[in-house]
C-alpha positions as CSV (number, residue, x, y, z in Angstrom):
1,X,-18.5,-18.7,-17.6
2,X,-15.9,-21.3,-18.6
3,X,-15.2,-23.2,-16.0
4,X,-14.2,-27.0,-16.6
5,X,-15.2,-29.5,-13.9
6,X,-14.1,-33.0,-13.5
7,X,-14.4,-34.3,-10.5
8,X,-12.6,-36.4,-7.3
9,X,-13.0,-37.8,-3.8
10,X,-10.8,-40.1,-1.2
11,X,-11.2,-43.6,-0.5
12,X,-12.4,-42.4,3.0
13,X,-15.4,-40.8,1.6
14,X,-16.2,-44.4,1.7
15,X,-16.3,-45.7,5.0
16,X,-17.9,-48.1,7.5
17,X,-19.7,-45.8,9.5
18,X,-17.9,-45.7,13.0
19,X,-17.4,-42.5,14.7
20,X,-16.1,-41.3,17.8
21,X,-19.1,-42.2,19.3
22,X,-19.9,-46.0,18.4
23,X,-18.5,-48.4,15.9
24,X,-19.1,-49.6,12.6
25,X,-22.7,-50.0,11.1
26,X,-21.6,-51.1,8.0
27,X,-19.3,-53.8,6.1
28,X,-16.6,-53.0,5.2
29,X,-15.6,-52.1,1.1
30,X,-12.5,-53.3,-0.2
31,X,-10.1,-50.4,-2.0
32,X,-9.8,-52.2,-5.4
33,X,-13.7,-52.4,-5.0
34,X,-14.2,-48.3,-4.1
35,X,-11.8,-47.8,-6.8
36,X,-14.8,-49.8,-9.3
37,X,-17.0,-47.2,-7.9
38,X,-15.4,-44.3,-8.8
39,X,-16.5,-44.1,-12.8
40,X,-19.8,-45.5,-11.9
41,X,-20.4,-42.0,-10.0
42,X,-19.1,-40.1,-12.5
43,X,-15.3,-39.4,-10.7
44,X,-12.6,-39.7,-12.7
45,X,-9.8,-38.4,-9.7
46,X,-9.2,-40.3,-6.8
47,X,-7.1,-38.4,-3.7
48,X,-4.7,-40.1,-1.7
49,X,-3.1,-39.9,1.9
50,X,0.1,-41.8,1.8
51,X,-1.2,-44.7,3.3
52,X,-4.2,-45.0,1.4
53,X,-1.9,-45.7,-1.2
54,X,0.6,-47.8,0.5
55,X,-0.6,-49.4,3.8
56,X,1.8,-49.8,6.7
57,X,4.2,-47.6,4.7
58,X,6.2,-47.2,8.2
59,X,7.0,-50.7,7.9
60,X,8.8,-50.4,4.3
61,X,11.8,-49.5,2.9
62,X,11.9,-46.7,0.5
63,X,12.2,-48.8,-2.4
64,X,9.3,-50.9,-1.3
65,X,7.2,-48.0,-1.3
66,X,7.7,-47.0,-4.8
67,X,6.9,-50.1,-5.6
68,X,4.3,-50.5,-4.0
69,X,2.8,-47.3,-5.4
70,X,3.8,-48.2,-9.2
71,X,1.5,-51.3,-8.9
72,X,-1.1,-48.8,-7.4
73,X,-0.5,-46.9,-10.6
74,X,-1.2,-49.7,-12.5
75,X,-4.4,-50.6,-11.0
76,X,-5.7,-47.0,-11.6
77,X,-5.2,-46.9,-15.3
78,X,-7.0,-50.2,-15.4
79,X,-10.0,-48.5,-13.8
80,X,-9.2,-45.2,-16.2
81,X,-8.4,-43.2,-13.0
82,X,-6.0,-40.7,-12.4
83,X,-4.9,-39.8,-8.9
84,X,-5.0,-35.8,-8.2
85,X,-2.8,-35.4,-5.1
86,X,-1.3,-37.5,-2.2
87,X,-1.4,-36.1,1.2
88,X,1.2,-37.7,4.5
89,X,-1.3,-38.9,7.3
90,X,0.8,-37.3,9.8
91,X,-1.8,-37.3,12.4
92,X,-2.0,-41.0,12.7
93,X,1.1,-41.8,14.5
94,X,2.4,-41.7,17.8
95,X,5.2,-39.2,17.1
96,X,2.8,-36.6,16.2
97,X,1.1,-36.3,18.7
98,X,2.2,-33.1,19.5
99,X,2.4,-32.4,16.1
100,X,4.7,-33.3,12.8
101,X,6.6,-30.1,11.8
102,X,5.8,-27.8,15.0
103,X,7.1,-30.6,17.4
104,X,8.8,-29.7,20.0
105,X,10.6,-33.4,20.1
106,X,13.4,-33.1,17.5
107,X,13.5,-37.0,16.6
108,X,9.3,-36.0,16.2
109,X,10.0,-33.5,13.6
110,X,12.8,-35.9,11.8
111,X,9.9,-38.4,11.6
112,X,7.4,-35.6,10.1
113,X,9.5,-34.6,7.3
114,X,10.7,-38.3,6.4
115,X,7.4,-39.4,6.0
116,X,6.7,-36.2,4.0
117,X,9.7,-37.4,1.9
118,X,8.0,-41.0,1.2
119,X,4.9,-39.1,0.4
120,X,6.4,-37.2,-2.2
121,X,7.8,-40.5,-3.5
122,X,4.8,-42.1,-3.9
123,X,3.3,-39.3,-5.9
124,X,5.9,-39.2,-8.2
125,X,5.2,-43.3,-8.7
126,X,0.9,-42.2,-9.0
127,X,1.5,-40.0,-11.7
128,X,1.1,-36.6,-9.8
129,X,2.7,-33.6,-8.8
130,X,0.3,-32.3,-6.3
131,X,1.0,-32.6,-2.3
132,X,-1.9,-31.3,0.2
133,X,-1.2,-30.2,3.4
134,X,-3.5,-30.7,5.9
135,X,-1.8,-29.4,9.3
136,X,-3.8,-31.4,11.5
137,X,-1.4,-31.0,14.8
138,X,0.1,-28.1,14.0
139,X,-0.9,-25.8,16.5
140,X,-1.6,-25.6,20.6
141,X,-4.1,-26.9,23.0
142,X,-1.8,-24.4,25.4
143,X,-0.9,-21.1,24.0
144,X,2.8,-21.3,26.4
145,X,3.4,-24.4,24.8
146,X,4.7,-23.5,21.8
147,X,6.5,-20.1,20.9
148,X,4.4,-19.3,17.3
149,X,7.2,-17.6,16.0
150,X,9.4,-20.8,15.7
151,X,6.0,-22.7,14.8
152,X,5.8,-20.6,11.7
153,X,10.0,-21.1,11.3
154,X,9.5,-24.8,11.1
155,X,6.6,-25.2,9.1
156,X,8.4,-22.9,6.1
157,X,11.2,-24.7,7.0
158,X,9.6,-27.9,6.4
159,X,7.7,-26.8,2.9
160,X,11.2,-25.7,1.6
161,X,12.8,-29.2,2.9
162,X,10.0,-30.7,0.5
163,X,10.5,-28.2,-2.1
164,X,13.8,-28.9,-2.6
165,X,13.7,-32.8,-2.2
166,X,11.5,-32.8,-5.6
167,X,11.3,-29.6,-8.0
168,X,8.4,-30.9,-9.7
169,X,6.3,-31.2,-6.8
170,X,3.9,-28.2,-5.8
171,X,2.7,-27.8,-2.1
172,X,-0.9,-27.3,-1.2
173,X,-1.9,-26.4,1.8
174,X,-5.5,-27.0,3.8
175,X,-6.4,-24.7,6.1
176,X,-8.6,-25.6,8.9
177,X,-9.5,-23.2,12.3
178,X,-9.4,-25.7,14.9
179,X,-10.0,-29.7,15.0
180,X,-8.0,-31.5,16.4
181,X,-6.2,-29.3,17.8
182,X,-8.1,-26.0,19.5
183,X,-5.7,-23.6,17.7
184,X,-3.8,-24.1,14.8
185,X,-1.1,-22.1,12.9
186,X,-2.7,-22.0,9.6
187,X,-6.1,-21.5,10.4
188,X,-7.3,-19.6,6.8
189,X,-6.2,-19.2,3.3
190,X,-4.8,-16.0,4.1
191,X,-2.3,-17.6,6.2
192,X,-1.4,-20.7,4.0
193,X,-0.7,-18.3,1.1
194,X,1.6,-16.4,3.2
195,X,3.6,-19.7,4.4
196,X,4.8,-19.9,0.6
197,X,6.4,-16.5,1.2
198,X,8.8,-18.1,3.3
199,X,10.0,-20.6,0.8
200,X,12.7,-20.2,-2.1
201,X,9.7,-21.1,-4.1
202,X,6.4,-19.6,-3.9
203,X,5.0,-20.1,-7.0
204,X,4.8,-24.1,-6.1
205,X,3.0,-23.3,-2.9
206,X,-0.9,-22.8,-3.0
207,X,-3.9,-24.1,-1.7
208,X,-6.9,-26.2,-1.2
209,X,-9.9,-24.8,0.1
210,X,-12.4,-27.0,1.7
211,X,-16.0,-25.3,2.0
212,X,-16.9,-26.7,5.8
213,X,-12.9,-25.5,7.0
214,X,-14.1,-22.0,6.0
215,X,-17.5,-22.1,8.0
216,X,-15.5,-22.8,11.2
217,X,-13.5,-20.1,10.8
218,X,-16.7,-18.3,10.1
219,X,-15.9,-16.8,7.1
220,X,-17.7,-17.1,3.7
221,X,-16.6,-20.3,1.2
222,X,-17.1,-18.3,-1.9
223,X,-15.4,-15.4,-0.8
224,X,-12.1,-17.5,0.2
225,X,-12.1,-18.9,-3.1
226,X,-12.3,-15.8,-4.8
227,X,-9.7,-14.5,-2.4
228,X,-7.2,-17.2,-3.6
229,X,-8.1,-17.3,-7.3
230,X,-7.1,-13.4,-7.3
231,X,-4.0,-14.9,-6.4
232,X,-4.0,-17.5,-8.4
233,X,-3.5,-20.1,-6.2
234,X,-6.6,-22.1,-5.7
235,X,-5.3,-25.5,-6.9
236,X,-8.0,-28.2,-5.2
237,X,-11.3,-27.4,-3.5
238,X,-13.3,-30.0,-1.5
239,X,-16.7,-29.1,-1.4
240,X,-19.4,-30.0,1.4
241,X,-21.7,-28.4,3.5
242,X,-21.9,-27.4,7.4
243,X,-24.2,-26.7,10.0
244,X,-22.7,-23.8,11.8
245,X,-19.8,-23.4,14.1
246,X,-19.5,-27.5,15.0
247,X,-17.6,-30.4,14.2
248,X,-16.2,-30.8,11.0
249,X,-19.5,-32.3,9.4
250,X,-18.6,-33.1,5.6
251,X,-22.6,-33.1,4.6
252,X,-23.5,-33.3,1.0
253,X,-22.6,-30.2,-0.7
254,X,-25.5,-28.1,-0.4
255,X,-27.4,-29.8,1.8
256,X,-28.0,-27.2,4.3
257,X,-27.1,-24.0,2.4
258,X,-28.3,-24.2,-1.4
259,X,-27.3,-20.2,-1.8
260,X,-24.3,-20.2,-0.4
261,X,-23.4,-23.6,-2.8
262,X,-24.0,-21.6,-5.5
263,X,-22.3,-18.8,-4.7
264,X,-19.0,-21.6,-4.4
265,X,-20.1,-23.2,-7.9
266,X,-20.1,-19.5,-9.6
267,X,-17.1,-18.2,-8.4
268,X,-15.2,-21.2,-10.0
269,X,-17.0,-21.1,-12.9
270,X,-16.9,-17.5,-13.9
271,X,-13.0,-17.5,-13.1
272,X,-12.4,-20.6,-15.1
273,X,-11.2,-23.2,-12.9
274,X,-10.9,-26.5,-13.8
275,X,-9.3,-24.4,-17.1
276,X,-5.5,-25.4,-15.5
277,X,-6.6,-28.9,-14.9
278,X,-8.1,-28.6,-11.2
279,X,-10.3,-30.9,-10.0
280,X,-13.1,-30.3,-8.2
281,X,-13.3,-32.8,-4.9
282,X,-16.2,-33.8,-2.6
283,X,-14.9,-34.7,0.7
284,X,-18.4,-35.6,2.0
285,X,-19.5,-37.9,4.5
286,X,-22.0,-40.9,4.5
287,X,-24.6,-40.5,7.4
288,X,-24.1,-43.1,10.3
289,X,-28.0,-44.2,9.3
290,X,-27.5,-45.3,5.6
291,X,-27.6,-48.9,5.3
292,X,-25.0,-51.1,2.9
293,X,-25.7,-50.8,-0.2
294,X,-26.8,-47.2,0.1
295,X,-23.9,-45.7,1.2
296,X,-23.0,-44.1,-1.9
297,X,-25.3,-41.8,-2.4
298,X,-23.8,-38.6,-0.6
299,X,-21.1,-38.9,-3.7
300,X,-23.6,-39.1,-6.7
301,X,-25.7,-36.6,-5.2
302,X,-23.1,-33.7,-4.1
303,X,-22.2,-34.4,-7.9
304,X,-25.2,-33.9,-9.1
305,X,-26.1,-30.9,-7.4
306,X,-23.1,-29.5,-8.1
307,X,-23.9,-29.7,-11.8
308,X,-27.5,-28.7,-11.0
309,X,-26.3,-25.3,-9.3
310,X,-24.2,-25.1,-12.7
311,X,-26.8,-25.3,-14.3
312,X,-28.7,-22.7,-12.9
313,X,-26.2,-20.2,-12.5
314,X,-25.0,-20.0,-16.5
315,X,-29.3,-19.8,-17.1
316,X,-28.9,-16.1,-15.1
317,X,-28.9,-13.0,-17.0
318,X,-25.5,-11.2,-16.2
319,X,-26.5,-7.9,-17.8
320,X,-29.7,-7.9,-15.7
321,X,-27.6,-8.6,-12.8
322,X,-24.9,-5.8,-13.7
323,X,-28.5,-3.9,-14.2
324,X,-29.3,-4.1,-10.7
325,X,-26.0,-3.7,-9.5
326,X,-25.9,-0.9,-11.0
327,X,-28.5,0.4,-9.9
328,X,-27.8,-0.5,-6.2
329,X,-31.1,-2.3,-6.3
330,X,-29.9,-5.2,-4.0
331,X,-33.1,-6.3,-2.9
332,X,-34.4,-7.1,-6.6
333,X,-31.1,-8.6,-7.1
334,X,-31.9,-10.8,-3.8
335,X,-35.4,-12.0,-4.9
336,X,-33.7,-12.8,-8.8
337,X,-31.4,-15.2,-7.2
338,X,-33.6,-16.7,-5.0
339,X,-36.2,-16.9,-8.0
340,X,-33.8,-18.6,-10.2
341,X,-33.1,-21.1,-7.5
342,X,-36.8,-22.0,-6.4
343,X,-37.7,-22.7,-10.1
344,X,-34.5,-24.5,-11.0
Protein backbone atom coordinates (compact mmCIF):
# COMPACT_ATOMS: atom_id res chain seq x y z
CA UNK A 1 0.00 0.00 0.00
CA UNK A 2 1.42 3.37 -1.06
CA UNK A 3 -1.02 5.43 -1.98
CA UNK A 4 -0.59 9.28 -1.41
CA UNK A 5 -3.85 11.23 -0.80
CA UNK A 6 -4.32 14.95 -0.68
CA UNK A 7 -7.42 16.01 -1.19
CA UNK A 8 -9.93 18.61 -3.33
CA UNK A 9 -13.53 19.75 -3.82
CA UNK A 10 -15.48 22.64 -6.07
CA UNK A 11 -16.74 25.76 -4.79
CA UNK A 12 -20.25 24.23 -5.48
CA UNK A 13 -19.81 21.60 -2.89
CA UNK A 14 -20.66 24.73 -1.09
CA UNK A 15 -23.99 25.84 -1.84
CA UNK A 16 -27.26 27.46 -0.68
CA UNK A 17 -29.33 24.70 -0.66
CA UNK A 18 -31.88 25.26 -3.62
CA UNK A 19 -32.88 22.43 -5.77
CA UNK A 20 -35.03 21.74 -8.48
CA UNK A 21 -37.61 21.56 -6.18
CA UNK A 22 -37.62 24.78 -3.87
CA UNK A 23 -35.20 27.57 -3.32
CA UNK A 24 -32.54 28.42 -1.19
CA UNK A 25 -32.47 27.56 2.65
CA UNK A 26 -29.45 29.04 3.29
CA UNK A 27 -27.28 32.36 2.97
CA UNK A 28 -25.29 32.59 0.70
CA UNK A 29 -21.05 32.15 1.18
CA UNK A 30 -18.92 34.40 -0.65
CA UNK A 31 -15.95 32.53 -2.90
CA UNK A 32 -13.03 34.30 -1.30
CA UNK A 33 -14.81 33.14 1.92
CA UNK A 34 -15.25 29.16 0.69
CA UNK A 35 -11.78 29.55 -0.41
CA UNK A 36 -10.84 30.32 3.77
CA UNK A 37 -12.58 27.12 4.29
CA UNK A 38 -10.73 25.00 2.33
CA UNK A 39 -7.42 24.44 4.71
CA UNK A 40 -9.64 24.55 7.60
CA UNK A 41 -11.08 21.09 6.33
CA UNK A 42 -8.03 19.78 5.57
CA UNK A 43 -8.25 20.46 1.35
CA UNK A 44 -5.52 21.73 -0.13
CA UNK A 45 -6.98 21.48 -4.16
CA UNK A 46 -9.74 23.43 -5.18
CA UNK A 47 -11.60 22.41 -8.78
CA UNK A 48 -12.80 24.82 -11.12
CA UNK A 49 -15.51 25.21 -13.86
CA UNK A 50 -14.55 28.12 -16.01
CA UNK A 51 -16.77 30.34 -14.54
CA UNK A 52 -16.16 29.54 -11.17
CA UNK A 53 -13.07 31.01 -11.86
CA UNK A 54 -14.01 33.88 -14.03
CA UNK A 55 -17.74 34.95 -13.67
CA UNK A 56 -19.56 36.15 -16.75
CA UNK A 57 -16.54 34.96 -18.79
CA UNK A 58 -19.01 35.27 -22.02
CA UNK A 59 -18.93 38.83 -21.48
CA UNK A 60 -14.95 39.23 -21.69
CA UNK A 61 -12.45 39.45 -24.07
CA UNK A 62 -9.75 36.88 -24.13
CA UNK A 63 -7.33 39.02 -22.57
CA UNK A 64 -9.69 39.89 -19.79
CA UNK A 65 -10.04 36.44 -18.92
CA UNK A 66 -6.49 35.72 -18.38
CA UNK A 67 -6.46 38.31 -16.30
CA UNK A 68 -8.93 37.73 -14.55
CA UNK A 69 -7.70 34.27 -13.73
CA UNK A 70 -3.98 35.47 -12.79
CA UNK A 71 -5.57 37.61 -10.00
CA UNK A 72 -7.51 34.31 -9.12
CA UNK A 73 -4.07 32.79 -9.01
CA UNK A 74 -3.04 35.09 -6.74
CA UNK A 75 -5.66 34.82 -4.30
CA UNK A 76 -5.06 30.97 -4.12
CA UNK A 77 -1.45 31.10 -3.10
CA UNK A 78 -2.49 33.54 -0.52
CA UNK A 79 -4.76 30.91 0.91
CA UNK A 80 -1.80 28.04 0.09
CA UNK A 81 -4.15 26.47 -2.47
CA UNK A 82 -3.49 24.95 -5.59
CA UNK A 83 -6.14 24.50 -8.25
CA UNK A 84 -6.27 20.73 -9.76
CA UNK A 85 -8.28 21.17 -12.87
CA UNK A 86 -10.77 23.61 -14.68
CA UNK A 87 -13.74 22.22 -16.39
CA UNK A 88 -16.06 24.68 -19.32
CA UNK A 89 -19.68 24.85 -17.95
CA UNK A 90 -21.02 24.10 -21.24
CA UNK A 91 -24.30 23.15 -20.02
CA UNK A 92 -25.28 26.51 -18.71
CA UNK A 93 -25.86 28.43 -21.84
CA UNK A 94 -28.45 28.77 -24.31
CA UNK A 95 -26.47 27.34 -27.22
CA UNK A 96 -26.09 24.15 -25.62
CA UNK A 97 -28.93 23.18 -25.23
CA UNK A 98 -28.87 20.61 -27.56
CA UNK A 99 -25.54 20.07 -26.61
CA UNK A 100 -21.81 21.70 -27.04
CA UNK A 101 -19.68 19.44 -29.31
CA UNK A 102 -22.60 16.94 -30.62
CA UNK A 103 -24.75 20.04 -31.82
CA UNK A 104 -26.39 19.83 -34.50
CA UNK A 105 -26.38 23.85 -34.95
CA UNK A 106 -22.94 24.62 -36.39
CA UNK A 107 -22.68 28.30 -34.90
CA UNK A 108 -23.59 25.93 -31.45
CA UNK A 109 -20.59 23.78 -31.85
CA UNK A 110 -18.35 27.10 -32.82
CA UNK A 111 -19.53 28.37 -29.39
CA UNK A 112 -18.68 24.84 -27.56
CA UNK A 113 -15.19 24.68 -28.65
CA UNK A 114 -14.40 28.57 -28.12
CA UNK A 115 -15.40 28.47 -24.75
CA UNK A 116 -13.40 25.23 -24.36
CA UNK A 117 -10.49 27.43 -25.82
CA UNK A 118 -11.03 30.21 -22.91
CA UNK A 119 -11.15 27.30 -20.47
CA UNK A 120 -7.92 26.12 -21.44
CA UNK A 121 -6.65 29.68 -21.06
CA UNK A 122 -7.58 30.14 -17.77
CA UNK A 123 -5.91 26.94 -16.60
CA UNK A 124 -2.87 27.81 -17.94
CA UNK A 125 -3.26 31.43 -15.79
CA UNK A 126 -4.41 28.81 -12.39
CA UNK A 127 -1.33 27.05 -12.57
CA UNK A 128 -2.70 23.67 -14.08
CA UNK A 129 -2.64 21.44 -16.85
CA UNK A 130 -5.67 19.40 -16.19
CA UNK A 131 -9.13 19.85 -18.20
CA UNK A 132 -12.26 17.63 -17.12
CA UNK A 133 -14.80 16.82 -19.29
CA UNK A 134 -17.98 16.44 -18.18
CA UNK A 135 -20.38 15.84 -21.35
CA UNK A 136 -23.39 16.93 -19.86
CA UNK A 137 -25.48 17.42 -23.28
CA UNK A 138 -23.84 15.26 -25.22
CA UNK A 139 -26.11 12.77 -26.14
CA UNK A 140 -30.15 12.28 -27.19
CA UNK A 141 -33.40 12.53 -25.57
CA UNK A 142 -34.47 11.01 -29.31
CA UNK A 143 -32.38 8.28 -30.60
CA UNK A 144 -33.23 9.79 -34.56
CA UNK A 145 -32.01 12.92 -33.52
CA UNK A 146 -28.63 12.49 -33.72
CA UNK A 147 -26.67 10.01 -36.01
CA UNK A 148 -23.98 8.50 -33.10
CA UNK A 149 -21.52 7.94 -35.52
CA UNK A 150 -20.92 11.73 -36.28
CA UNK A 151 -21.60 12.27 -32.46
CA UNK A 152 -18.55 10.25 -31.76
CA UNK A 153 -16.74 12.23 -35.00
CA UNK A 154 -17.26 15.50 -33.29
CA UNK A 155 -16.53 14.90 -29.92
CA UNK A 156 -12.79 13.37 -30.99
CA UNK A 157 -12.85 16.08 -33.20
CA UNK A 158 -13.29 18.46 -30.52
CA UNK A 159 -10.66 16.77 -27.88
CA UNK A 160 -8.04 17.03 -30.78
CA UNK A 161 -9.14 20.88 -31.50
CA UNK A 162 -8.12 21.26 -27.65
CA UNK A 163 -5.18 19.13 -27.93
CA UNK A 164 -3.69 20.96 -30.31
CA UNK A 165 -4.63 24.55 -29.10
CA UNK A 166 -2.26 23.81 -25.91
CA UNK A 167 0.31 20.79 -25.88
CA UNK A 168 0.68 20.95 -22.31
CA UNK A 169 -2.84 20.49 -21.43
CA UNK A 170 -4.22 16.80 -20.80
CA UNK A 171 -7.96 15.94 -21.31
CA UNK A 172 -10.05 14.25 -18.71
CA UNK A 173 -12.96 12.98 -19.37
CA UNK A 174 -16.22 12.32 -16.82
CA UNK A 175 -18.34 9.79 -17.71
CA UNK A 176 -21.85 9.81 -16.57
CA UNK A 177 -25.02 7.23 -17.96
CA UNK A 178 -27.74 9.58 -18.19
CA UNK A 179 -28.64 13.13 -16.40
CA UNK A 180 -29.42 15.48 -18.07
CA UNK A 181 -29.80 14.08 -20.88
CA UNK A 182 -31.50 10.34 -21.04
CA UNK A 183 -28.66 8.93 -23.12
CA UNK A 184 -25.35 10.06 -23.51
CA UNK A 185 -22.31 9.19 -25.77
CA UNK A 186 -19.86 8.55 -23.14
CA UNK A 187 -21.79 6.86 -20.69
CA UNK A 188 -18.56 4.68 -18.90
CA UNK A 189 -14.93 4.74 -18.60
CA UNK A 190 -14.68 2.23 -21.16
CA UNK A 191 -15.98 4.62 -23.55
CA UNK A 192 -14.03 7.82 -22.54
CA UNK A 193 -10.80 5.91 -22.77
CA UNK A 194 -11.65 4.91 -26.18
CA UNK A 195 -12.47 8.67 -27.27
CA UNK A 196 -8.50 9.34 -26.78
CA UNK A 197 -8.02 6.73 -29.44
CA UNK A 198 -9.33 9.05 -31.87
CA UNK A 199 -7.00 11.90 -31.10
CA UNK A 200 -3.25 12.42 -32.40
CA UNK A 201 -2.62 12.21 -28.80
CA UNK A 202 -3.79 9.67 -26.52
CA UNK A 203 -1.49 9.66 -23.86
CA UNK A 204 -3.01 13.30 -22.74
CA UNK A 205 -6.53 11.89 -22.72
CA UNK A 206 -7.75 10.07 -19.49
CA UNK A 207 -10.17 10.16 -17.01
CA UNK A 208 -12.02 11.07 -13.93
CA UNK A 209 -14.17 8.67 -12.29
CA UNK A 210 -16.78 9.76 -10.02
CA UNK A 211 -18.19 6.97 -7.62
CA UNK A 212 -22.23 7.92 -7.88
CA UNK A 213 -21.69 8.19 -12.16
CA UNK A 214 -20.64 4.53 -11.92
CA UNK A 215 -23.76 3.37 -9.75
CA UNK A 216 -26.07 4.73 -12.43
CA UNK A 217 -24.64 2.87 -14.91
CA UNK A 218 -24.85 0.08 -12.44
CA UNK A 219 -21.58 -0.94 -12.50
CA UNK A 220 -19.13 -1.33 -9.52
CA UNK A 221 -16.88 2.02 -8.40
CA UNK A 222 -13.94 0.02 -7.40
CA UNK A 223 -13.95 -2.05 -10.30
CA UNK A 224 -14.02 1.09 -12.81
CA UNK A 225 -11.15 2.42 -11.09
CA UNK A 226 -9.16 -0.58 -11.29
CA UNK A 227 -10.22 -0.86 -14.91
CA UNK A 228 -8.62 2.52 -15.63
CA UNK A 229 -5.53 2.39 -13.40
CA UNK A 230 -4.63 -0.97 -15.56
CA UNK A 231 -4.63 1.59 -18.09
CA UNK A 232 -3.12 4.01 -16.53
CA UNK A 233 -5.36 6.61 -16.94
CA UNK A 234 -7.19 7.34 -13.81
CA UNK A 235 -6.05 11.00 -13.35
CA UNK A 236 -9.05 12.54 -10.75
CA UNK A 237 -11.71 10.60 -8.82
CA UNK A 238 -14.61 12.30 -7.01
CA UNK A 239 -15.82 10.26 -4.42
CA UNK A 240 -19.56 10.15 -2.91
CA UNK A 241 -22.08 7.82 -2.27
CA UNK A 242 -25.57 6.78 -4.00
CA UNK A 243 -28.65 5.24 -3.19
CA UNK A 244 -29.41 3.06 -6.15
CA UNK A 245 -30.39 3.75 -9.70
CA UNK A 246 -31.70 7.63 -8.93
CA UNK A 247 -30.71 11.10 -9.33
CA UNK A 248 -27.33 11.91 -9.20
CA UNK A 249 -27.24 12.15 -5.24
CA UNK A 250 -23.53 13.22 -4.23
CA UNK A 251 -24.01 11.90 -0.42
CA UNK A 252 -21.05 11.69 1.85
CA UNK A 253 -18.78 9.22 0.70
CA UNK A 254 -19.74 6.24 2.39
CA UNK A 255 -22.70 7.08 3.77
CA UNK A 256 -24.86 4.44 2.40
CA UNK A 257 -22.31 1.78 1.37
CA UNK A 258 -19.29 1.58 3.92
CA UNK A 259 -17.98 -1.83 1.97
CA UNK A 260 -18.14 -0.79 -1.24
CA UNK A 261 -16.13 2.78 0.10
CA UNK A 262 -13.64 0.70 0.99
CA UNK A 263 -13.33 -1.32 -1.78
CA UNK A 264 -12.76 2.40 -3.73
CA UNK A 265 -10.24 3.55 -0.94
CA UNK A 266 -8.13 0.19 -1.51
CA UNK A 267 -7.91 0.03 -4.94
CA UNK A 268 -6.18 3.48 -5.02
CA UNK A 269 -4.17 2.80 -2.34
CA UNK A 270 -2.72 -0.58 -3.25
CA UNK A 271 -2.06 0.84 -6.90
CA UNK A 272 -0.42 3.97 -5.63
CA UNK A 273 -2.40 6.82 -6.64
CA UNK A 274 -1.90 10.01 -5.48
CA UNK A 275 2.00 8.65 -6.22
CA UNK A 276 1.77 10.86 -9.81
CA UNK A 277 0.33 13.83 -7.95
CA UNK A 278 -3.63 12.96 -8.25
CA UNK A 279 -5.88 14.28 -6.04
CA UNK A 280 -8.45 12.72 -4.54
CA UNK A 281 -11.89 14.92 -4.79
CA UNK A 282 -15.22 14.86 -2.94
CA UNK A 283 -17.93 16.15 -5.02
CA UNK A 284 -20.52 15.72 -2.18
CA UNK A 285 -23.54 17.49 -1.46
CA UNK A 286 -24.84 19.32 1.62
CA UNK A 287 -28.45 17.99 2.61
CA UNK A 288 -31.28 20.56 1.95
CA UNK A 289 -31.92 20.20 6.08
CA UNK A 290 -28.53 21.49 7.42
CA UNK A 291 -28.82 24.81 8.74
CA UNK A 292 -26.01 27.84 8.25
CA UNK A 293 -23.28 27.34 9.89
CA UNK A 294 -23.45 23.53 9.60
CA UNK A 295 -23.21 23.19 6.21
CA UNK A 296 -19.81 21.97 6.07
CA UNK A 297 -19.86 19.08 7.43
CA UNK A 298 -20.45 16.62 4.42
CA UNK A 299 -16.76 17.84 3.44
CA UNK A 300 -14.87 17.15 6.75
CA UNK A 301 -16.69 14.10 7.24
CA UNK A 302 -16.29 12.29 3.62
CA UNK A 303 -12.60 13.27 4.49
CA UNK A 304 -12.54 11.77 7.45
CA UNK A 305 -13.93 8.67 6.54
CA UNK A 306 -12.05 8.43 3.77
CA UNK A 307 -8.98 8.37 5.98
CA UNK A 308 -10.78 6.12 8.44
CA UNK A 309 -11.48 3.36 5.64
CA UNK A 310 -7.51 3.89 5.09
CA UNK A 311 -7.02 3.18 8.02
CA UNK A 312 -8.68 0.08 8.27
CA UNK A 313 -7.74 -1.35 5.13
CA UNK A 314 -3.60 -1.12 5.60
CA UNK A 315 -4.57 -2.81 9.44
CA UNK A 316 -5.74 -6.14 7.08
CA UNK A 317 -3.52 -9.06 6.88
CA UNK A 318 -2.74 -9.50 3.01
CA UNK A 319 -1.16 -12.93 3.43
CA UNK A 320 -4.27 -14.09 5.36
CA UNK A 321 -6.28 -12.71 2.64
CA UNK A 322 -4.07 -14.35 -0.25
CA UNK A 323 -4.67 -17.45 2.45
CA UNK A 324 -8.17 -17.55 1.82
CA UNK A 325 -8.07 -16.68 -1.62
CA UNK A 326 -6.24 -19.31 -2.06
CA UNK A 327 -7.93 -21.46 -0.64
CA UNK A 328 -11.22 -20.43 -2.35
CA UNK A 329 -12.66 -19.83 1.06
CA UNK A 330 -14.69 -16.78 0.08
CA UNK A 331 -17.07 -16.91 2.83
CA UNK A 332 -14.21 -16.58 5.62
CA UNK A 333 -12.83 -13.98 3.43
CA UNK A 334 -16.41 -12.27 3.62
CA UNK A 335 -16.91 -12.40 7.38
CA UNK A 336 -12.81 -10.96 7.70
CA UNK A 337 -13.77 -7.91 5.86
CA UNK A 338 -16.84 -7.36 7.43
CA UNK A 339 -15.04 -8.07 10.94
CA UNK A 340 -12.41 -5.59 10.25
CA UNK A 341 -14.92 -2.98 9.42
CA UNK A 342 -17.43 -3.56 12.46
CA UNK A 343 -14.50 -3.18 14.92
CA UNK A 344 -12.74 -0.29 13.06
Amino acid sequence: MAGTFRFSFGPWNIHEGADPFGPEVRKSIPFNQKLAAYKKLGFDGVQFHDDDAVPDMNELSQKEIIREAEALKKTLDNHGLTAEFVAPRLWFDPRTIDGGYTSNCAKCREYAIERSKRTIDIARALGTRNIVLWLAREGTYIREAKDPVLAAERIAEALQTMLDYDRNIRIMIESKPNEPMDHTYIPTIGHAIAMGLMTNAPERVGCLIETAHALLANLSPSDEMGFALAHKKLWSVHLNDQNSLKFDQDLTFGAVDPRRALNQVRVLDKHDYGSSGEWVGLDVKVMRTQKDGTCMKHLEYSRKIFLKLLEISRSLDDSKINQLVAERDYEELNFYILNAMLKG
